[in-house]
C-alpha positions as a Markdown table, in Angstrom:
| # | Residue | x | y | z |
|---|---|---|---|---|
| 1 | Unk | 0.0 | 0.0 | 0.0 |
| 2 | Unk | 1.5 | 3.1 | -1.2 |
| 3 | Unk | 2.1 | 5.7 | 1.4 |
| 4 | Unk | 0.1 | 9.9 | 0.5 |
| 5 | Unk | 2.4 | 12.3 | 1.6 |
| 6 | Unk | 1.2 | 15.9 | 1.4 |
| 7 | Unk | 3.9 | 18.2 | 0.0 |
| 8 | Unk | 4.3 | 21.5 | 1.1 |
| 9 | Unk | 4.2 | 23.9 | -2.4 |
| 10 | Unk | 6.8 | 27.2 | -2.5 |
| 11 | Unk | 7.1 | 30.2 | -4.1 |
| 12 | Unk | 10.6 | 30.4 | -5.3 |
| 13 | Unk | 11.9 | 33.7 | -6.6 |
| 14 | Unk | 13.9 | 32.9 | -9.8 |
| 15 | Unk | 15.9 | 35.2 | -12.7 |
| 16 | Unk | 14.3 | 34.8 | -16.5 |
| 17 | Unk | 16.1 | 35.9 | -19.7 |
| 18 | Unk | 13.1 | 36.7 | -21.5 |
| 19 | Unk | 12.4 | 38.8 | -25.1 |
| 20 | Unk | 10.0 | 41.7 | -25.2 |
| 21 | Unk | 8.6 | 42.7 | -28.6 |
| 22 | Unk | 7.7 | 46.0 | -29.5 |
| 23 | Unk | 3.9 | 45.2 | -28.8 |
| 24 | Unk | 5.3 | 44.4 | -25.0 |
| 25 | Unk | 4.5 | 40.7 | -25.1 |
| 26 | Unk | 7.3 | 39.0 | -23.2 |
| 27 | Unk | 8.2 | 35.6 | -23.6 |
| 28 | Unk | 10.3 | 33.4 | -21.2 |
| 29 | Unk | 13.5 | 32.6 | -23.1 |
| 30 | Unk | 15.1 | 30.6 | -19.7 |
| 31 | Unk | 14.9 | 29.9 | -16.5 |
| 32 | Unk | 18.3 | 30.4 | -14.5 |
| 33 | Unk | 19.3 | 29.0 | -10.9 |
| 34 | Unk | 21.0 | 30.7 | -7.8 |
| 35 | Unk | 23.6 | 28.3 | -8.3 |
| 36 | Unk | 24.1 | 30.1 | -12.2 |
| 37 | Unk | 22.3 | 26.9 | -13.9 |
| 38 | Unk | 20.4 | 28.1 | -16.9 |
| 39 | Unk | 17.2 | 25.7 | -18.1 |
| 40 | Unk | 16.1 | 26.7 | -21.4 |
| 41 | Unk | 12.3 | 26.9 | -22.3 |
| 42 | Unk | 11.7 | 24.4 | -25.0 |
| 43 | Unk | 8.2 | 25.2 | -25.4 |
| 44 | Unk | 5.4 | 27.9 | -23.8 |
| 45 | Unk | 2.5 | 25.7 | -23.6 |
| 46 | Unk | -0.1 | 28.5 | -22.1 |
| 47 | Unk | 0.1 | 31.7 | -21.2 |
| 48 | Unk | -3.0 | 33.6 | -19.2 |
| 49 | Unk | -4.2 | 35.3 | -16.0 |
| 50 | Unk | -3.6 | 33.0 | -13.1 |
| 51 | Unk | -3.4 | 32.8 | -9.3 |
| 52 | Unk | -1.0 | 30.6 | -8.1 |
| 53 | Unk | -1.9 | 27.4 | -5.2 |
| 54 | Unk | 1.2 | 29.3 | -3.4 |
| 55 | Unk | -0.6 | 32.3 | -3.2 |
| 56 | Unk | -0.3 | 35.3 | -5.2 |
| 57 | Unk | -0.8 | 35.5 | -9.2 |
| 58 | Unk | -0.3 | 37.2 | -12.1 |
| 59 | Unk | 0.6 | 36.2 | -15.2 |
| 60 | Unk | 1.2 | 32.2 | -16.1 |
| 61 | Unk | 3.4 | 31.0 | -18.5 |
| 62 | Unk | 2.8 | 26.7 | -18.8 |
| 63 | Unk | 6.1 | 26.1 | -20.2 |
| 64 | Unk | 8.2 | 22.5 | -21.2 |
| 65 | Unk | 11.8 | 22.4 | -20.0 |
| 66 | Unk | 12.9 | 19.3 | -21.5 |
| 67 | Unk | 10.6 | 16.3 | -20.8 |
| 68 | Unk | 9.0 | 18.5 | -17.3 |
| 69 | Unk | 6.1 | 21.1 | -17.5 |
| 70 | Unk | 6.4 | 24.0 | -15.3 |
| 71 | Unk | 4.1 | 26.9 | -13.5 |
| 72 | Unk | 6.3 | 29.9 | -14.3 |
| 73 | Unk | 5.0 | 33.0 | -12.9 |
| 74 | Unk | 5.2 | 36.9 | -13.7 |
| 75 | Unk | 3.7 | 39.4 | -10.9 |
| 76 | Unk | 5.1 | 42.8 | -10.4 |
| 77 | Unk | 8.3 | 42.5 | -12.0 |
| 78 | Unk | 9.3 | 39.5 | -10.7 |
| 79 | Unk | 9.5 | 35.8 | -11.8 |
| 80 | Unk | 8.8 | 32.9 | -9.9 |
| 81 | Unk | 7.5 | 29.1 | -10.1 |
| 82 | Unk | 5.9 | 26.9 | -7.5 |
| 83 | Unk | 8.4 | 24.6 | -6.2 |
| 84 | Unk | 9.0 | 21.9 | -3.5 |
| 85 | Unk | 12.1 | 23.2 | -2.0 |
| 86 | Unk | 11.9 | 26.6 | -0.6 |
């Protein structure tokens, strides 16, 4: 019998290299670490108004890095994604 265990969500603050047309739209080029690791967004799978289950909101950006899907989050300036380790 497999074991539930529930898994406390984070919001972790993260740095984006990201391009801004001329119309303003800004799309999430990649994802980079506090350690300096860079993650490169393969694909932007949705992007729309959204609050986040860590609290908080703004803009989401469903992305693919590699095979895994990510919440990536834009509110007030800043980037962040919900994450397991704080």
């Amino acid at each position: 019998m497999q074991e539930f265990v529930d898994r406390q969500l984070y919001k972790r603050y993260v740095s984006v290299i990201a391009h801004c047309d001329r119309e303003g739209k800004v799309m999430p080029l990649v994802i980079e670490w506090e350690n300096q690791k860079k993650y490169r967004i393969d694909r932007i799978l949705e992007i729309r108004p959204a609050a986040s289950q860590v609290g908080g909101g703004g803009i989401l950006y469903r992305v693919r890095i590699g095979s895994q899907e990510r919440r990536l989050f834009y509110e007030n300036y800043r980037w962040f994604i919900e994450s397991y380790t704080p």
